[in-house]
Each structure stands twice: as C-alpha cells, then as structure tokens.
Backbone as a chain_set.jsonl record, in Angstrom:
{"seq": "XXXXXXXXXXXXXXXXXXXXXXXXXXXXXXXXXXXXXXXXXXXXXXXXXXXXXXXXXXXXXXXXXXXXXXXXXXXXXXXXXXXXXXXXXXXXXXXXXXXXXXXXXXXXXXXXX", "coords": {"N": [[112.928, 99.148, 131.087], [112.717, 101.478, 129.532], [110.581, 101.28, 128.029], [108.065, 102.459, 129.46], [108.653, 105.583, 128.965], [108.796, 105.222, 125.976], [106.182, 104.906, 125.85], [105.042, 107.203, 127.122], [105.391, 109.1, 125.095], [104.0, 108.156, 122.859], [101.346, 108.829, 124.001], [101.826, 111.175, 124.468], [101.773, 112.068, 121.042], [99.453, 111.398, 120.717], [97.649, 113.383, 122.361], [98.293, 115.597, 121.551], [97.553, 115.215, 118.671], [94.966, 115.126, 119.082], [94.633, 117.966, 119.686], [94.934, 119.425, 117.518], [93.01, 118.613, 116.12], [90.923, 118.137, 116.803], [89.014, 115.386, 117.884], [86.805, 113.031, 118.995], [87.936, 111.063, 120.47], [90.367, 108.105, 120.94], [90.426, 105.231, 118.573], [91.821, 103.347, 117.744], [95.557, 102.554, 117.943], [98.037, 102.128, 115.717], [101.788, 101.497, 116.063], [104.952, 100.945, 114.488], [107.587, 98.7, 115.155], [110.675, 98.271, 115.151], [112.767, 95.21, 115.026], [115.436, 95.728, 116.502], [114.904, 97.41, 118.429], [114.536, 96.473, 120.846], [112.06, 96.943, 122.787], [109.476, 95.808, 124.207], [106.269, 94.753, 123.621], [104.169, 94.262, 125.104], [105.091, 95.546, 127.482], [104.471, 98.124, 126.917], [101.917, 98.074, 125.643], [100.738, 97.393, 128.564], [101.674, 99.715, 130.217], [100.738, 101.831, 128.431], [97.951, 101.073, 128.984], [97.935, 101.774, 131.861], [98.706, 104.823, 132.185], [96.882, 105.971, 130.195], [94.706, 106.598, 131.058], [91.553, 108.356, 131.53], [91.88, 110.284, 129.661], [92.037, 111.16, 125.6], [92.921, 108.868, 124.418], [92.114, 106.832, 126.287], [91.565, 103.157, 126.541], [91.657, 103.048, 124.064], [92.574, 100.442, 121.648], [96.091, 99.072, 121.128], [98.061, 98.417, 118.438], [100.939, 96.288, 117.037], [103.377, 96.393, 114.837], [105.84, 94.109, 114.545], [108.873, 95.247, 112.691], [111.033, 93.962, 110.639], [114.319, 93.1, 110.761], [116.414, 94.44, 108.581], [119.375, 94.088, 106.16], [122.531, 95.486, 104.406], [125.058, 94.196, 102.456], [128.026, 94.636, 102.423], [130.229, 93.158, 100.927], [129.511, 91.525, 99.4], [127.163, 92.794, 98.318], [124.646, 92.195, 99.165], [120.695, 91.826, 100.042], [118.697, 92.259, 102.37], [116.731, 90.743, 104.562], [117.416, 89.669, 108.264], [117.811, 87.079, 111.018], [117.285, 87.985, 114.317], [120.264, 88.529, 116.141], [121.871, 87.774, 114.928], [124.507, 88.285, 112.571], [125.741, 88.353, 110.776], [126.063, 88.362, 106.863], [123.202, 86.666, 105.373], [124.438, 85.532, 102.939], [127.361, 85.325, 101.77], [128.712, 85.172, 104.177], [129.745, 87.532, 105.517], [130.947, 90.14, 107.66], [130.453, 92.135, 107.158], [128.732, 94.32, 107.232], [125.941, 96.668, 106.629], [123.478, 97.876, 108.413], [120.258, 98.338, 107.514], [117.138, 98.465, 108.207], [115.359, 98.314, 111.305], [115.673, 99.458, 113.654], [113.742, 100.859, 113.693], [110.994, 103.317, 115.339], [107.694, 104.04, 115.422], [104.459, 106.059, 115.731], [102.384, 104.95, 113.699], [99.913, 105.366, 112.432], [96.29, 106.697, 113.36], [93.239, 105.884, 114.636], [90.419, 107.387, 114.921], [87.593, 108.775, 116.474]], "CA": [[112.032, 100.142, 131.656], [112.416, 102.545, 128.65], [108.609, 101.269, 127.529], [107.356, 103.639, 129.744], [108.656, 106.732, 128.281], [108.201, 105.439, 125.035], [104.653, 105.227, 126.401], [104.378, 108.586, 127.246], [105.917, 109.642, 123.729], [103.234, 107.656, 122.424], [100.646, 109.507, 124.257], [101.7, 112.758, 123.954], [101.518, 112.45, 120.527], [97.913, 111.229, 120.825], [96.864, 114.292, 122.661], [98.979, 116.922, 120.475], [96.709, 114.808, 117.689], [93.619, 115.666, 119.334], [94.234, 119.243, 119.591], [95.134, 119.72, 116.244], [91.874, 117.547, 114.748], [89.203, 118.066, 117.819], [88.618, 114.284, 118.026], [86.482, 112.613, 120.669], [88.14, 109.75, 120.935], [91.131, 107.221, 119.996], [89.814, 103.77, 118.872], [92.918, 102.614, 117.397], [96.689, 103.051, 117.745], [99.346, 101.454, 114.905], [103.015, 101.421, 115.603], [105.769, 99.998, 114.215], [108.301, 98.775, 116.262], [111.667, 97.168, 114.264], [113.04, 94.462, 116.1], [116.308, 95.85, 117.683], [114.842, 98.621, 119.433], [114.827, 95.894, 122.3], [111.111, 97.226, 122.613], [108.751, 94.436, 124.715], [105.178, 95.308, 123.353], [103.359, 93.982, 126.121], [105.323, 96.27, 128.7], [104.407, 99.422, 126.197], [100.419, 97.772, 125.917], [100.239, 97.714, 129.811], [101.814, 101.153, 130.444], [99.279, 102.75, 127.781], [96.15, 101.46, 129.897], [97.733, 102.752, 132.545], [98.832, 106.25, 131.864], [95.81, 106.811, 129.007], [93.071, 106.434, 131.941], [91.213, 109.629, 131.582], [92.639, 110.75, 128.187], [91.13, 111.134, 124.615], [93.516, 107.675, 124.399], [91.69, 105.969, 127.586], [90.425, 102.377, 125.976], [92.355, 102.57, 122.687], [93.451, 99.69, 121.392], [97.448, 99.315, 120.442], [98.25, 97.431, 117.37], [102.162, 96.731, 116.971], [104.022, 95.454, 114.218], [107.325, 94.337, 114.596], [109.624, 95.365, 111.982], [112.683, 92.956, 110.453], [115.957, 93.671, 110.382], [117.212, 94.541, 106.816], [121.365, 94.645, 105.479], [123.275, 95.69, 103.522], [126.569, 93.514, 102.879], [129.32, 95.561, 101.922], [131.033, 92.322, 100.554], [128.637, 90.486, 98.185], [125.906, 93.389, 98.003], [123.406, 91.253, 99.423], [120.558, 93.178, 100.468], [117.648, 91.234, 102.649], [116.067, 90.38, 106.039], [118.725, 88.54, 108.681], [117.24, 86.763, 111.851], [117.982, 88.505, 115.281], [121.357, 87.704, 116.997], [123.131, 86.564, 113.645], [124.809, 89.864, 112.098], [126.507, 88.25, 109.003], [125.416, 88.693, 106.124], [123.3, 85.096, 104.709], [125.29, 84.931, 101.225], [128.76, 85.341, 101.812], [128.781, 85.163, 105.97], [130.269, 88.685, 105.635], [130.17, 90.892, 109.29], [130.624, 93.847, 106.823], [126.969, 94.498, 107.06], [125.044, 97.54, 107.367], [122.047, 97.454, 109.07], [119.387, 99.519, 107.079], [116.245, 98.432, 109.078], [114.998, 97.234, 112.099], [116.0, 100.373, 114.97], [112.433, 101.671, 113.746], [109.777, 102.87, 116.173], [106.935, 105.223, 115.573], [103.673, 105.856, 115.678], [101.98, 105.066, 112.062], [98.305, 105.713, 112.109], [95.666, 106.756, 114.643], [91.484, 105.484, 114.405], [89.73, 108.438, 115.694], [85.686, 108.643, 116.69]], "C": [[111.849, 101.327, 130.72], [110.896, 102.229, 127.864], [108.181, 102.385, 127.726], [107.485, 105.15, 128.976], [108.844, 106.871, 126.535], [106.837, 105.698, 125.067], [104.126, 106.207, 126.315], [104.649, 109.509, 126.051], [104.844, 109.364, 123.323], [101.816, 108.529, 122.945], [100.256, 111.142, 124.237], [101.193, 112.629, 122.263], [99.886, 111.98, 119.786], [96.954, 112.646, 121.059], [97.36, 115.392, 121.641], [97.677, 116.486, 119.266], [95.088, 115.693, 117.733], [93.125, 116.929, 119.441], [94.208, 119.853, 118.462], [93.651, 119.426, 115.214], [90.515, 117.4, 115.622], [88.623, 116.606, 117.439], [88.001, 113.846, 119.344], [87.332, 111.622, 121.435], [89.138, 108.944, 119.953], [90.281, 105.945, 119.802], [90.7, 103.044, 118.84], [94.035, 103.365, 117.433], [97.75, 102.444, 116.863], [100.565, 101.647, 115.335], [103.806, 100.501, 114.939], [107.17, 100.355, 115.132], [109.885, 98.162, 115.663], [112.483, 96.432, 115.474], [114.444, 94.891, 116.957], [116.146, 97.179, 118.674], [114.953, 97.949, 120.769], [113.491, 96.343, 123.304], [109.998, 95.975, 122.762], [107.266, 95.087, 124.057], [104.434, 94.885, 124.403], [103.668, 94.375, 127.125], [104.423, 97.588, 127.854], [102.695, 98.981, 126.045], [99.712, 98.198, 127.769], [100.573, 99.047, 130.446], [100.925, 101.893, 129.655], [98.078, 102.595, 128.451], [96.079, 101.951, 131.132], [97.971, 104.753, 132.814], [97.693, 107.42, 130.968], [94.578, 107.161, 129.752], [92.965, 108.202, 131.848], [91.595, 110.623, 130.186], [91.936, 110.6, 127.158], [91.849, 109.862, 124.529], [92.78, 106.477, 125.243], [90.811, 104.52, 126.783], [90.815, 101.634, 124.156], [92.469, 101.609, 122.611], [94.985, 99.544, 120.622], [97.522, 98.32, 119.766], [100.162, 97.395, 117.411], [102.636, 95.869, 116.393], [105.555, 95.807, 113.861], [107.929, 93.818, 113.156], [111.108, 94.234, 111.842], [113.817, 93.719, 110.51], [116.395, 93.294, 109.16], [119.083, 94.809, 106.877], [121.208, 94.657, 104.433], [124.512, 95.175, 103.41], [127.077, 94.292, 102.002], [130.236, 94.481, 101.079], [130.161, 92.463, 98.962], [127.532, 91.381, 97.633], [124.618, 92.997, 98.012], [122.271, 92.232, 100.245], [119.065, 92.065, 100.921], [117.684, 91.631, 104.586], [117.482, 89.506, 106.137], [117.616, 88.211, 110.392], [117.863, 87.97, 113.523], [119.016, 87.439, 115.761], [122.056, 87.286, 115.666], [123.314, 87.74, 112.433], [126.143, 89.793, 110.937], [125.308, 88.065, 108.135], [125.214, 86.523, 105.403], [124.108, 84.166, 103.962], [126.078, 84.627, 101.469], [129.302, 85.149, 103.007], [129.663, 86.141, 106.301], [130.233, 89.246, 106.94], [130.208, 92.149, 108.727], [129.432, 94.328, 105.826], [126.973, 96.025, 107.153], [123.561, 97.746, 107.467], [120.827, 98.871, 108.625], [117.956, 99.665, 107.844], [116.338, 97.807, 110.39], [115.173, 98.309, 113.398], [114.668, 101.46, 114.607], [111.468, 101.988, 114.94], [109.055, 104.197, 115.88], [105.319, 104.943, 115.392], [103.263, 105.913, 114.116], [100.717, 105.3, 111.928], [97.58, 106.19, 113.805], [93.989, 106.659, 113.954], [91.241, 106.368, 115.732], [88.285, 108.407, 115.721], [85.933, 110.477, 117.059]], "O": [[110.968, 102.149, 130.974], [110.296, 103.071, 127.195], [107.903, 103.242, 126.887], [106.516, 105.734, 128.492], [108.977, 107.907, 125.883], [106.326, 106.601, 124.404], [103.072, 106.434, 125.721], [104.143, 110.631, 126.038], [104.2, 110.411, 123.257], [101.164, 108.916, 121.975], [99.282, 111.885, 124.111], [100.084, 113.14, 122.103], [99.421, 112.213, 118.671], [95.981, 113.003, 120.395], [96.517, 115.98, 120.964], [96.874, 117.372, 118.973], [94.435, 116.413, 116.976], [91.945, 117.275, 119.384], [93.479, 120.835, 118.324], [93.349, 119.831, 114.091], [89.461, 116.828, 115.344], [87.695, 116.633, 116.63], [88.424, 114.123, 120.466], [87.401, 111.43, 122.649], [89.045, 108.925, 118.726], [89.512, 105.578, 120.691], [90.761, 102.091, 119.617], [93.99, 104.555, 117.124], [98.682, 102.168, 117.619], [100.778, 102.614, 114.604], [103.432, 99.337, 114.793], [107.66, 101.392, 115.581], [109.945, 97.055, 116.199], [112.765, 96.925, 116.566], [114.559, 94.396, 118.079], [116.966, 97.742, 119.4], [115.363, 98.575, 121.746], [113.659, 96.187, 124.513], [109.651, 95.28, 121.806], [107.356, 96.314, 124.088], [103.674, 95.849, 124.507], [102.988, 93.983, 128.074], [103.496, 97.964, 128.572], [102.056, 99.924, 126.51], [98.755, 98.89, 128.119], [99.739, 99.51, 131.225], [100.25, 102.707, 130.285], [97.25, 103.492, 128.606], [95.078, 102.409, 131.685], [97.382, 105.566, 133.526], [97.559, 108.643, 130.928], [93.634, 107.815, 129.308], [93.85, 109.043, 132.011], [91.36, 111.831, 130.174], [90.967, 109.875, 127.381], [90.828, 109.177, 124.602], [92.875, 105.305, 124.878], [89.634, 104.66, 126.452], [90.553, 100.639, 123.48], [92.563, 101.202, 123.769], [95.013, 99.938, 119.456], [97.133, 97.248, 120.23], [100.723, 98.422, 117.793], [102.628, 94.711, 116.809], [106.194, 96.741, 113.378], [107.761, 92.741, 112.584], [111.909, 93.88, 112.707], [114.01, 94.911, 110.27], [116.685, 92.171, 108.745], [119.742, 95.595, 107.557], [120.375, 94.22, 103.638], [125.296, 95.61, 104.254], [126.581, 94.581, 100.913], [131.125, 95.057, 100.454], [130.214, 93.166, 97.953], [126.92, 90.991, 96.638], [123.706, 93.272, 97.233], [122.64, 93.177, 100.941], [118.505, 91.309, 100.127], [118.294, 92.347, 105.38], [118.236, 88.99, 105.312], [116.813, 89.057, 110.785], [118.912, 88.611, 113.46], [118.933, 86.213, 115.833], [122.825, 86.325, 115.647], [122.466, 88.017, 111.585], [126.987, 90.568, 110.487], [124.138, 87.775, 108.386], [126.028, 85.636, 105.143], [124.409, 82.974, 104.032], [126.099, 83.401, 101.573], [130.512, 84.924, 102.987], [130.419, 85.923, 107.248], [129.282, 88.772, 107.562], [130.063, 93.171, 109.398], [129.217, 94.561, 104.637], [127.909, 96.609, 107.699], [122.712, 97.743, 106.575], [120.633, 99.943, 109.197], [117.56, 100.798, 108.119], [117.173, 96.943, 110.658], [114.648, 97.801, 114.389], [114.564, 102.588, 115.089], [111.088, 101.013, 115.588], [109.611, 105.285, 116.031], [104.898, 103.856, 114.995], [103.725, 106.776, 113.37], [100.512, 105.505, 110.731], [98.073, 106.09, 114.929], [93.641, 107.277, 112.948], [91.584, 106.256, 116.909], [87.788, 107.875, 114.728], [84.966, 111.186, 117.338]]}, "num_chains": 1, "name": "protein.A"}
C-alpha cells in the first residue's frame, strides 16, 4: 500500500513543477524505479489516474523503468547486475556483497504542453 504515497510524492512534485515553470499541462511522466524498492507499477499507474483527476497531471501518461540490482563483491571484486532473490555474488558465490543499485526511485523527466 506504500504506492499510494509514493503517488502522492510523485504528484506533488508535478505541481511544485508547474509552479515553478507555469506549464499547462503534463503529457509525460518518467520514473525510475530499481527493483528492490518492492514498488508494483501498476498499483502507482492506477493511483496517479486517480489522485491526478483535476490536476496539471490529470491524463499524463507514466512511463516506468525498472532499475537492476548492481554489487559489489567484497571477495572477488566482482562488480555487475545479480537477478532478484539470489544475493551472492555470480563469480565467487560470495554473500559479501554490497548492493550499489537497485533501492532507486525517482522521478527522472517530466513532458510538459
């Protein structure tokens, strides 16, 4: 259920946008989302059409690309993408990872009219 108030994160900083840049209108929204935020995009799509109704946002479309998960192995110095759920490292099957990507989420662009 945390969509939603990413949602409304997401919207605020739509309207903050619009006051800053007097836009009529969103057309487009980009985020990126990295995969362990645990972040459904199709709860965070259907909470934006409903919360944006009436908004310089109202109609947008949301784009959302999910981010990999990157390590770092502390063993072997292996340094790459790893699948979700499997938190050794490929090379060496190290667990003495650290996890440089993938807990990303923000908004990255906005298509304004």
């Amino acid at each position: 259920m945390h969509e939603l108030s990413v949602t409304e994160g997401i919207l605020k900083i739509c309207k903050d946008e619009e006051k800053k840049n007097n836009f009529k209108s969103i057309k487009e929204i980009r985020i990126k989302v990295g995969e362990l935020t645990g972040l459904v995009p199709s709860c965070i799509d259907y909470y934006f059409n409903v919360i944006s109704k009436d908004t310089v946002a109202e109609g947008a479309k949301l784009i959302v690309e999910k981010l990999p998960i990157k390590i770092e192995c502390r063993e072997c110095l292996y340094e790459g993408e790893i699948p979700k759920g499997n938190y050794t490292c490929p090379k060496c099957n190290s667990y003495k990872i650290k996890i440089k990507n993938g807990k990303e989420f923000y908004v990255d662009s906005l298509e304004v009219e």
